[in-house]
NUSERO-303958 format. One record per residue (C-alpha): residue number from 1; x, y, z. Coordinates in Angstrom, 2 decimals. Each point is the difference from the previous one (the first is absolute). Example, Ala and Ser with C-alpha at 12.3 -4.5 7.8 and 13.67 -1.06 7.14 Angstrom:
BEGIN
+-----+---------+---------+---------+
:   k :      px :      py :      pz :
+-----+---------+---------+---------+
:   1 :   12.30 :   -4.50 :    7.80 :
:   2 :    1.37 :    3.44 :   -0.66 :
+-----+---------+---------+---------+
END
This chain:
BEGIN
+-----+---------+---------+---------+
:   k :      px :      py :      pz :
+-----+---------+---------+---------+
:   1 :   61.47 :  238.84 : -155.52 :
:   2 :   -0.68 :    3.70 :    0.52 :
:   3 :   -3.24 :    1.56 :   -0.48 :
:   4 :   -1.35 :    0.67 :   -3.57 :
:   5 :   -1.36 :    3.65 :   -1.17 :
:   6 :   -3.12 :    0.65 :   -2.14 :
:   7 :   -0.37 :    3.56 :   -1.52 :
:   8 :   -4.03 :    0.52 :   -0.07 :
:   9 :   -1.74 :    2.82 :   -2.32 :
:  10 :   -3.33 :    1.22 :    0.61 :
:  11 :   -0.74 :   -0.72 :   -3.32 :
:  12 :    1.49 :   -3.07 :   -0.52 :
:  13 :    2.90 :   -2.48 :    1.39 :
:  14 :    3.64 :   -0.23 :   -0.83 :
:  15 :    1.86 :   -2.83 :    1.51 :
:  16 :    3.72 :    0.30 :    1.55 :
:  17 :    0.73 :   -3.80 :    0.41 :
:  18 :    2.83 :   -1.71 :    1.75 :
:  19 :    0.74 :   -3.00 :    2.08 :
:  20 :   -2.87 :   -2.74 :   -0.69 :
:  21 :   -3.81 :    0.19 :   -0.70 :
:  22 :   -1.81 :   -2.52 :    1.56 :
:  23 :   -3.66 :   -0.76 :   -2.29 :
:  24 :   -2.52 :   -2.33 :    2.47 :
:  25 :   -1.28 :   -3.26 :   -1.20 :
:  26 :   -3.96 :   -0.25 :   -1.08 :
:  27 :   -0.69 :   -2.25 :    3.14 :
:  28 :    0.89 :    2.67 :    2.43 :
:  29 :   -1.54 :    2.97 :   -1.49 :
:  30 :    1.67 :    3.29 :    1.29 :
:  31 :   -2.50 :    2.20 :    2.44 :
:  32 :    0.08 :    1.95 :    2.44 :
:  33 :   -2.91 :   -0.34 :    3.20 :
:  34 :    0.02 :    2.25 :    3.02 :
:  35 :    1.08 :   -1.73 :    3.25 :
:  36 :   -0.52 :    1.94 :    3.37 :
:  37 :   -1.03 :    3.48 :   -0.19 :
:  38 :   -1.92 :    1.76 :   -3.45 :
:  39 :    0.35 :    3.68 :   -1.29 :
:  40 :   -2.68 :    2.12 :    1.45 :
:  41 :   -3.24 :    0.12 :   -2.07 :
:  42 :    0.80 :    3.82 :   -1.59 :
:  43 :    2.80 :   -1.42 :   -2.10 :
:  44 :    2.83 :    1.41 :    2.77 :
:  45 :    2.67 :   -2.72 :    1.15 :
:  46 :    0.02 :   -0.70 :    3.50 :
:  47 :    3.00 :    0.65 :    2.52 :
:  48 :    2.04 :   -2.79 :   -0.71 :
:  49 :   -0.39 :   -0.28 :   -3.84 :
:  50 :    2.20 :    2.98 :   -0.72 :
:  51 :    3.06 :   -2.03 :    1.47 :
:  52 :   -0.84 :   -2.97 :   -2.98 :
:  53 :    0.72 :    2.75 :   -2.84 :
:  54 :    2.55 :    2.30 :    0.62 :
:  55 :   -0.28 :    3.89 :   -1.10 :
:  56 :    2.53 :    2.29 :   -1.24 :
:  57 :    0.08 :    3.30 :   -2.00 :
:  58 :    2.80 :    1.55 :   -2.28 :
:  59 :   -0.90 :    2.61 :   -1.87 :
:  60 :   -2.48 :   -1.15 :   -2.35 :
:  61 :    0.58 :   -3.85 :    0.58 :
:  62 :   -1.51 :   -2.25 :    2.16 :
:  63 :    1.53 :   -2.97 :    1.57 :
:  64 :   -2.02 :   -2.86 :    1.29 :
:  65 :    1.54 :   -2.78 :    1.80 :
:  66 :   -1.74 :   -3.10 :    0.55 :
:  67 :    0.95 :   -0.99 :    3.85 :
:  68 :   -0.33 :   -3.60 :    0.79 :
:  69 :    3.58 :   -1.51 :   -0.52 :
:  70 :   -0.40 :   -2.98 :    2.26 :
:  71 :   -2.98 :   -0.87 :   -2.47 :
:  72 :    1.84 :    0.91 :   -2.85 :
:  73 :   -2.50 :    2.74 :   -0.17 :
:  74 :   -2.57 :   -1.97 :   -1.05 :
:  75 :   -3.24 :    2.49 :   -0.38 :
:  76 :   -2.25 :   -0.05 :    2.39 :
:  77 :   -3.82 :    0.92 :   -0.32 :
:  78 :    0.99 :    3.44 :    2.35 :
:  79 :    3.33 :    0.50 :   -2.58 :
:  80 :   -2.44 :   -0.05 :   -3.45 :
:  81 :   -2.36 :    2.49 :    1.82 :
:  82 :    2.63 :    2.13 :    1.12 :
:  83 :    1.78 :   -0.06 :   -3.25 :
:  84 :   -3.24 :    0.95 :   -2.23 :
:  85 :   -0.66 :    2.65 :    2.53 :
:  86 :    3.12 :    1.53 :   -1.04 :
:  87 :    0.06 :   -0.75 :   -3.32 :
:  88 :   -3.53 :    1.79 :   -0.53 :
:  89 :    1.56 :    3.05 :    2.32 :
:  90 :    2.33 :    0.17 :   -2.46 :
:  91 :   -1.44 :    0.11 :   -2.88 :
:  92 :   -1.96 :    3.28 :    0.46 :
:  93 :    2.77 :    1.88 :    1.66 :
:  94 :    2.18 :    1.65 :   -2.59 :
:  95 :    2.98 :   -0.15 :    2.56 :
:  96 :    0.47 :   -3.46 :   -0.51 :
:  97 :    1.53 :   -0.74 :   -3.33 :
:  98 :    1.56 :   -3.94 :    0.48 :
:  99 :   -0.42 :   -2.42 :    2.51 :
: 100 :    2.93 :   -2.40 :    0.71 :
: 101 :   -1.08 :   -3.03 :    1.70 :
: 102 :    2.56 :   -2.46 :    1.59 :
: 103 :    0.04 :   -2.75 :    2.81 :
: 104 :    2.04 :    0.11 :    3.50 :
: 105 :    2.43 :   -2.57 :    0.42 :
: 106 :    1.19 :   -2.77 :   -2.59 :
: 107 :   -3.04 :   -0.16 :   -1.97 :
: 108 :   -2.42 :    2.10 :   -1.69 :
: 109 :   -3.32 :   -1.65 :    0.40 :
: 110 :   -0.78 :   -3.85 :    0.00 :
: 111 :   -3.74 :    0.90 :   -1.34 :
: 112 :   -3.07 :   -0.36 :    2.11 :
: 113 :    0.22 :   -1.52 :    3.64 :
: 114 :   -1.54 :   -3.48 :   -0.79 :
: 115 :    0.67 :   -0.50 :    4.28 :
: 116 :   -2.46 :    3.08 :   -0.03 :
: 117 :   -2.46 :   -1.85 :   -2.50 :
: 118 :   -0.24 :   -3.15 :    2.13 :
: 119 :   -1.04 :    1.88 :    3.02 :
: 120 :   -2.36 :    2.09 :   -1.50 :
: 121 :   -1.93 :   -2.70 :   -1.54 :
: 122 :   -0.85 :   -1.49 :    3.48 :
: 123 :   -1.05 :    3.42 :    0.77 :
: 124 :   -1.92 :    0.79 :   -2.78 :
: 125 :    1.58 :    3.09 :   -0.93 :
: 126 :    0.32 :    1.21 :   -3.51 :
: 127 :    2.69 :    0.10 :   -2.62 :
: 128 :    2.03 :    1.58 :   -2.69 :
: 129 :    1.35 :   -2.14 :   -3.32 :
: 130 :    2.69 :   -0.19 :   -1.66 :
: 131 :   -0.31 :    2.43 :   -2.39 :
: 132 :    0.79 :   -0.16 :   -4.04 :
: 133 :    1.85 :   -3.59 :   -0.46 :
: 134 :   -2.09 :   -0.64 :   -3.27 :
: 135 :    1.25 :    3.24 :   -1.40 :
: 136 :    3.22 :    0.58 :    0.58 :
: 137 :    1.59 :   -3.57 :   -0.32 :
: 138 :   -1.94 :   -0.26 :   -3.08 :
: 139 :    1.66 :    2.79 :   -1.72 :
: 140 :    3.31 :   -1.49 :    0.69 :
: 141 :    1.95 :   -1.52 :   -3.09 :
: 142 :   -1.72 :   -3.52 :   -1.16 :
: 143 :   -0.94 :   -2.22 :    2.11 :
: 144 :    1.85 :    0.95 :    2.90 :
: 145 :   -2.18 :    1.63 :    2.14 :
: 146 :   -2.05 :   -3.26 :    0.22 :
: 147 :    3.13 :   -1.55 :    1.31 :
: 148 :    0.48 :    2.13 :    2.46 :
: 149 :   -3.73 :   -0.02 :    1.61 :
: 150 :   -0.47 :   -3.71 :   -0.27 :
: 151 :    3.84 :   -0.99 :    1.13 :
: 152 :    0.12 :    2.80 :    3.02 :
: 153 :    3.46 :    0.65 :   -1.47 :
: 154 :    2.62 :    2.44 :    1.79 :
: 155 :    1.48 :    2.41 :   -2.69 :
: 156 :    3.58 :    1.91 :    1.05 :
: 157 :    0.66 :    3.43 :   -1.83 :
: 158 :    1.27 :   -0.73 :   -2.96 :
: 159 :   -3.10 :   -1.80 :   -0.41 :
: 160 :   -2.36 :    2.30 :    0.75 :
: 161 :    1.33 :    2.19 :   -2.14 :
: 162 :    0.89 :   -2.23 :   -2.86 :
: 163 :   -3.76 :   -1.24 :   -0.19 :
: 164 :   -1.81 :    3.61 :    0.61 :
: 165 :   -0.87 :   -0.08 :    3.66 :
: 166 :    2.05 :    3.12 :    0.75 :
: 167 :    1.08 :    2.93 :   -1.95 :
: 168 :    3.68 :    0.03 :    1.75 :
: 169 :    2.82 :   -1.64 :    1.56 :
: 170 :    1.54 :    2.14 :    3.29 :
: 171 :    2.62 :   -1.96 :    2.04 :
: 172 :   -0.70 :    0.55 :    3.39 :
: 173 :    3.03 :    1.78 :    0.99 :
: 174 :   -1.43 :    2.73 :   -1.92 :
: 175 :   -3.34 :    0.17 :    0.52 :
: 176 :    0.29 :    3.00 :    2.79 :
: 177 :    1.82 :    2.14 :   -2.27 :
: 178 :   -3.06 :   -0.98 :   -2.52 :
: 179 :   -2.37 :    0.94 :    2.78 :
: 180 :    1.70 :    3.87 :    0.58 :
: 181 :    0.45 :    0.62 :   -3.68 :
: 182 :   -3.83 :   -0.76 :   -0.30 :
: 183 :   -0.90 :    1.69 :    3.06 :
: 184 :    2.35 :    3.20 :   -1.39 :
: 185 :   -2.37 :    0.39 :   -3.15 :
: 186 :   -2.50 :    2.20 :   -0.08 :
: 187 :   -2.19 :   -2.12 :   -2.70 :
: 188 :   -2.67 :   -2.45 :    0.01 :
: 189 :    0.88 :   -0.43 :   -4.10 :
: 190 :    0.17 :   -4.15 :   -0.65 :
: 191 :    3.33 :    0.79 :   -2.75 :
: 192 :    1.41 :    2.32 :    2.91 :
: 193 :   -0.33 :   -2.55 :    2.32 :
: 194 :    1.01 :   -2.45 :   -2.40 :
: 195 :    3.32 :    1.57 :   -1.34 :
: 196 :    0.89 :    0.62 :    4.17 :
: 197 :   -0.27 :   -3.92 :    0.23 :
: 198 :    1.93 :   -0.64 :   -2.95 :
: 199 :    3.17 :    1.41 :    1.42 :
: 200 :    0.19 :   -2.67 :    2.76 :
: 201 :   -1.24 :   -2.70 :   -2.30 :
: 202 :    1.80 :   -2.73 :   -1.01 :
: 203 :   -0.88 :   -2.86 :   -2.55 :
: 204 :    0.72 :   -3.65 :    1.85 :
: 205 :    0.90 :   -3.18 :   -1.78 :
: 206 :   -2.55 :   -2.64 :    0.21 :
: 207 :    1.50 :   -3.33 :    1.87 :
: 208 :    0.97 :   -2.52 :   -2.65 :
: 209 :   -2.41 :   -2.64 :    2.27 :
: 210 :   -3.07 :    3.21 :   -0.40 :
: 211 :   -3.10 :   -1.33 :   -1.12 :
: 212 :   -1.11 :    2.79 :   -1.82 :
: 213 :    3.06 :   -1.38 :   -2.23 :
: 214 :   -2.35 :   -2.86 :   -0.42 :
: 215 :   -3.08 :    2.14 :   -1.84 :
: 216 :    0.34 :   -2.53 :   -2.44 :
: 217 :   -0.83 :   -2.95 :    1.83 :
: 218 :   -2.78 :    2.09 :    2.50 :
: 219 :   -2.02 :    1.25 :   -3.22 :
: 220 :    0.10 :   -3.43 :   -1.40 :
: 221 :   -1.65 :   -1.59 :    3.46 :
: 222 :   -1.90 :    2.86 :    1.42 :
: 223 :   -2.37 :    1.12 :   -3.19 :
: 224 :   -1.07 :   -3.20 :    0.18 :
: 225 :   -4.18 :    0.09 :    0.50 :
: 226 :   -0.22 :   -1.64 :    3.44 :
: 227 :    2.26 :   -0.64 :    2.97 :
: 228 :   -0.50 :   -3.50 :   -0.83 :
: 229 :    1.68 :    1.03 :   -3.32 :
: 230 :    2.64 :    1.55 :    1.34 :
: 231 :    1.11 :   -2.81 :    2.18 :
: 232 :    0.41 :   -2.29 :   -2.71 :
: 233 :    1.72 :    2.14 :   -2.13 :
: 234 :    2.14 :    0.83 :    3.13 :
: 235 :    0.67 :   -3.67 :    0.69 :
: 236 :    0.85 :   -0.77 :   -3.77 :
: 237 :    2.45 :    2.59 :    0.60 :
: 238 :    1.74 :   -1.24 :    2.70 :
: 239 :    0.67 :   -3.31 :   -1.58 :
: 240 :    1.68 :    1.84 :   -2.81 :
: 241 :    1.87 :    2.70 :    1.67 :
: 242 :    0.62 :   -1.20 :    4.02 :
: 243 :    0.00 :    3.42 :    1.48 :
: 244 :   -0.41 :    0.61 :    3.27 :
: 245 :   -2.47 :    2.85 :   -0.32 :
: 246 :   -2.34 :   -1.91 :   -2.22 :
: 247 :   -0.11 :   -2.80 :    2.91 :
: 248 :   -0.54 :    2.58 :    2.62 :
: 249 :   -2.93 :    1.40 :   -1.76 :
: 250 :   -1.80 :   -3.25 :   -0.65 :
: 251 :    0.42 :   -0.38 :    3.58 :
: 252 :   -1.13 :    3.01 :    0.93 :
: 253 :   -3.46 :   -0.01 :   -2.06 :
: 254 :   -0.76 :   -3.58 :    1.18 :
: 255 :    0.11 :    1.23 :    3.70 :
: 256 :   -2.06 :    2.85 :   -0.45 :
: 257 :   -3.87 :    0.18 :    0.38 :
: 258 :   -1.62 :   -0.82 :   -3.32 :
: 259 :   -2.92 :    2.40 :    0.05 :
: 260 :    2.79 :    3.14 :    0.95 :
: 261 :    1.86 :   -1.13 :   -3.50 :
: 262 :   -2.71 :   -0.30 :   -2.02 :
: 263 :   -1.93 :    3.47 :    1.09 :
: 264 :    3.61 :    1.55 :   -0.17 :
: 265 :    0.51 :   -0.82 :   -3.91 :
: 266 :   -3.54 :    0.01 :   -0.63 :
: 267 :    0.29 :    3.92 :    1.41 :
: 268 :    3.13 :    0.86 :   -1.77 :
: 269 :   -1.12 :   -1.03 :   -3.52 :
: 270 :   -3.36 :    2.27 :    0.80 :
: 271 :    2.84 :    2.82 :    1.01 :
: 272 :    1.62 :   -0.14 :   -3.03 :
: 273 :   -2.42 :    2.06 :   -2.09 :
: 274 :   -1.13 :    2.26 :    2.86 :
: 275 :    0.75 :    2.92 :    1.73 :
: 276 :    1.20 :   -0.10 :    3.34 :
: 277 :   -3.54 :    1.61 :    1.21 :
: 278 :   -1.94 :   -3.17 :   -1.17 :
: 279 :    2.87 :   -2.33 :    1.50 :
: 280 :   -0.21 :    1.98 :    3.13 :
: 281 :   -3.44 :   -1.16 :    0.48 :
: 282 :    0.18 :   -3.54 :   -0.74 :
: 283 :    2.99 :   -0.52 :    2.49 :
: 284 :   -2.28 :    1.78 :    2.29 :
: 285 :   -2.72 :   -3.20 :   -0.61 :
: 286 :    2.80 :   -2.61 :    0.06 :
: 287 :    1.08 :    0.89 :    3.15 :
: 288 :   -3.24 :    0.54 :    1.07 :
: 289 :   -1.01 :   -3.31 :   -1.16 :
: 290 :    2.50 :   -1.90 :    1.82 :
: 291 :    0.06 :    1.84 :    3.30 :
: 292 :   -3.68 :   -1.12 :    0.44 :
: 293 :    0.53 :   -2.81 :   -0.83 :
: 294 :   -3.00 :   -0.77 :   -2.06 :
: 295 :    1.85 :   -2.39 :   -2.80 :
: 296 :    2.72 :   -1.17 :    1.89 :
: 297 :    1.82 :    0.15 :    3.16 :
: 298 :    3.43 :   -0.38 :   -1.72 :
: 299 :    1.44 :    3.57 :    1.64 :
: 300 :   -1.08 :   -1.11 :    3.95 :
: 301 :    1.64 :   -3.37 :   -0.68 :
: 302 :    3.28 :    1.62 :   -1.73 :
: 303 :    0.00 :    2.01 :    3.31 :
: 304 :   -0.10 :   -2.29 :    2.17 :
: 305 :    2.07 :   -2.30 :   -1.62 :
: 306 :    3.08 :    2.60 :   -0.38 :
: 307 :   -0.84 :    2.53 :    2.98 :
: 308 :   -1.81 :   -1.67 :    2.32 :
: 309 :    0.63 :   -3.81 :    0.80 :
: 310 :    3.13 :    0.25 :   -2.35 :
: 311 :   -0.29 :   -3.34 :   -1.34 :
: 312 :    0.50 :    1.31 :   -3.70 :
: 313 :   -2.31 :   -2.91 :   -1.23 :
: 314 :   -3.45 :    1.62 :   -1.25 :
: 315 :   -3.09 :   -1.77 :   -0.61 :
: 316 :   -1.20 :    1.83 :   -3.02 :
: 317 :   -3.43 :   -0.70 :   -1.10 :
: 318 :   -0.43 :   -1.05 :   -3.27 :
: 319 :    3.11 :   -1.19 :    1.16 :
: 320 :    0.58 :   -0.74 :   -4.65 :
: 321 :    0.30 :    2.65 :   -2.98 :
: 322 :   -2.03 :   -1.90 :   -1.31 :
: 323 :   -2.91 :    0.22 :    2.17 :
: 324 :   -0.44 :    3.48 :   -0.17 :
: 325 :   -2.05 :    1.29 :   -2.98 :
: 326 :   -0.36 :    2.79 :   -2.10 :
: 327 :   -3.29 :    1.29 :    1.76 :
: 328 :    1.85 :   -0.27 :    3.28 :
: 329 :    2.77 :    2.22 :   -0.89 :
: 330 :   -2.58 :    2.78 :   -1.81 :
: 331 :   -1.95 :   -0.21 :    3.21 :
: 332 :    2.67 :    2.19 :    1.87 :
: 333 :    0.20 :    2.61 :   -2.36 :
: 334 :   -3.94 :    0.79 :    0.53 :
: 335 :   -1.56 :    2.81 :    1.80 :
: 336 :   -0.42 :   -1.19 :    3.87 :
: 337 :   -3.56 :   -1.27 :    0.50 :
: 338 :   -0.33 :    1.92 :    3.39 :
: 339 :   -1.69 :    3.38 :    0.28 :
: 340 :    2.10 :    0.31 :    3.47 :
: 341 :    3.31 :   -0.58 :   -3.04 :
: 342 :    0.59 :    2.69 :   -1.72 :
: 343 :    2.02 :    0.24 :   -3.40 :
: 344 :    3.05 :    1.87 :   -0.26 :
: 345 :   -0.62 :    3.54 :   -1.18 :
: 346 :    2.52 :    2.25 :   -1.33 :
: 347 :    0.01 :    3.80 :    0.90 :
: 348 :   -0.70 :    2.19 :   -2.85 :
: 349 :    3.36 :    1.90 :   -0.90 :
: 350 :    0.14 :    3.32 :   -2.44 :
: 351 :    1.32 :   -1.71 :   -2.72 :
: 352 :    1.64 :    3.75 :   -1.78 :
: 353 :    2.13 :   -0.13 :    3.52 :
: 354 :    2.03 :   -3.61 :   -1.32 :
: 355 :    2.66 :    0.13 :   -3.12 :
: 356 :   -1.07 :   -2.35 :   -2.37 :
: 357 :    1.77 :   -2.99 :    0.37 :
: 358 :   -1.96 :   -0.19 :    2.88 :
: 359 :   -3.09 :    0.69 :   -0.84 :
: 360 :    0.80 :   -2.85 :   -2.50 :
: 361 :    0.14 :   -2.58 :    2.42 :
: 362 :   -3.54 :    0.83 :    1.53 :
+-----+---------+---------+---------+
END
């Protein structure tokens, strides 16, 4: 599998998808802790950060390549620093009109370094969430983006662009002629952009076995009201189709932590009928919530269970769907009770600067 290509606007992102997409399962939230060395308190990256996120200028572009193949550049606490560094570089300096962000090696990114997480919670270092889950896998069609978040499912292509998750299919083999046509533009425009990526687009054929063929089915189980809800109507399912995926799924949400599923659908429901500032902050507070540990130490035994001692048999306390409540789940979408905590807080951005489908997302 060669590496994939994203093609990153200062205003907003357009996705050049190939290969396979890989979205994490709620039990082993996706974030990124610092292990070894930290950027230097002004902001600057230190010596060996630059070497995580390669650099290069053409022309107007700018082409940032995430540099940790053996980890399937999985980002690092030193890679998001060095990477918003840029990206706010960038976005005052008129000679940078698109950014084109891609991985070295076979893969693009496999999200935050959990490995990273594990270590830094012994030291008692900080953190960075996954960002936007309840947003954007909301907005997908139906029910499917609560599939995808509870079940941890692996999309290919045609998938991801079948269900809205990128704006374009690019076979690999062309992606570097993509990559100079962009870099040969001298426009930051989105439909510019847009039309350049349109000439090396092509429109895939979902797999006949593709469960986004199955909407039918998913939206039937997963706007159920509760996970518990969704398993049954999953299981009644099963006993009147037999498909493989349906079994696989059931199996998957019965091995996962029960608090992770129920704050994940509890959050995406919430995300629904917000904008992605408001969903910003409350997967700020989950995360928080569950690295501390406060309500349950579901995360640290998922860790050690799958990283650590390998076993792959976690104790997951309440260990039943049933056992975990309503006030449970709101609890981690609360305001840390810790002045030493604080909330996320979203920089202030000149709103007249944004087009308006932006803006309309806010």
């Amino acid at each position: 599998m060669s590496s994939r290509q994203f093609y990153l606007r200062k205003e907003w992102p357009c996705i050049v998808s190939s290969d396979q997409c890989f979205v994490a399962p709620t039990y082993l939230p996706s974030l990124s802790w610092c292990r070894g060395s930290w950027s230097k308190v002004d902001g600057t990256s230190t010596s060996f950060d630059w070497m995580l996120v390669l650099v290069e200028v053409k022309s107007f572009a700018r082409i940032l390549t995430l540099n940790r193949p053996k980890q399937l550049n999985a980002l690092s606490f030193q890679m998001i620093s060095r990477l918003l560094e840029l990206f706010i570089a960038y976005e005052e300096d008129p000679n940078v009109k698109l950014v084109i962000l891609k991985g070295k090696g076979r893969a693009f990114c496999a999200g935050g370094d959990v490995a990273d997480v594990v270590h830094a919670i012994r030291a008692d270092l900080g953190f960075f969430p996954d960002v936007g889950a309840s947003y954007f896998l909301s907005r997908l069609p139906g029910f499917f983006g609560e599939y995808l978040g509870l079940s941890g499912a692996r999309l290919d292509g045609a998938e991801m662009l079948a269900c809205g998750l990128a704006t374009h299919f690019v076979p690999s083999a062309k992606l570097p002629i993509l990559e100079a046509a962009l870099c040969a533009t001298d426009s930051g425009d989105p439909r510019i952009i847009s039309s350049i990526i349109c000439q090396y687009s092509e429109q895939p054929s979902l797999k006949e076995q593709s469960v986004y063929n199955r909407l039918d089915v998913i939206d039937k189980c997963f706007s159920q009201e509760t996970v518990e809800e969704i398993l049954s109507a999953l299981g009644r399912e099963v006993v009147d189709r037999r498909e493989a995926w349906i079994s696989a799924t059931i199996q998957t949400l019965n091995k996962a932590s029960p608090t992770s599923l129920k704050i994940f659908l509890g959050s995406i429901r919430v995300g629904r009928f917000q904008g992605v500032g408001p969903c910003l902050v409350r997967d700020y507070r989950m995360v928080s919530h569950v690295m501390r540990g406060e309500f349950s130490k579901d995360f640290f035994e998922g860790c050690r269970a799958i990283l650590l001692d390998k076993d792959k048999n976690p104790k997951w306390e309440p260990s039943k769907l049933e056992l975990v409540t309503d006030t449970a789940v709101d609890r981690y979408f609360s305001k840390v009770n810790n002045e030493d905590w604080e909330d996320l807080k979203l920089p202030v951005r000149s709103k007249f600067n944004l087009p308006q489908y932006v803006i309309a997302k806010l």
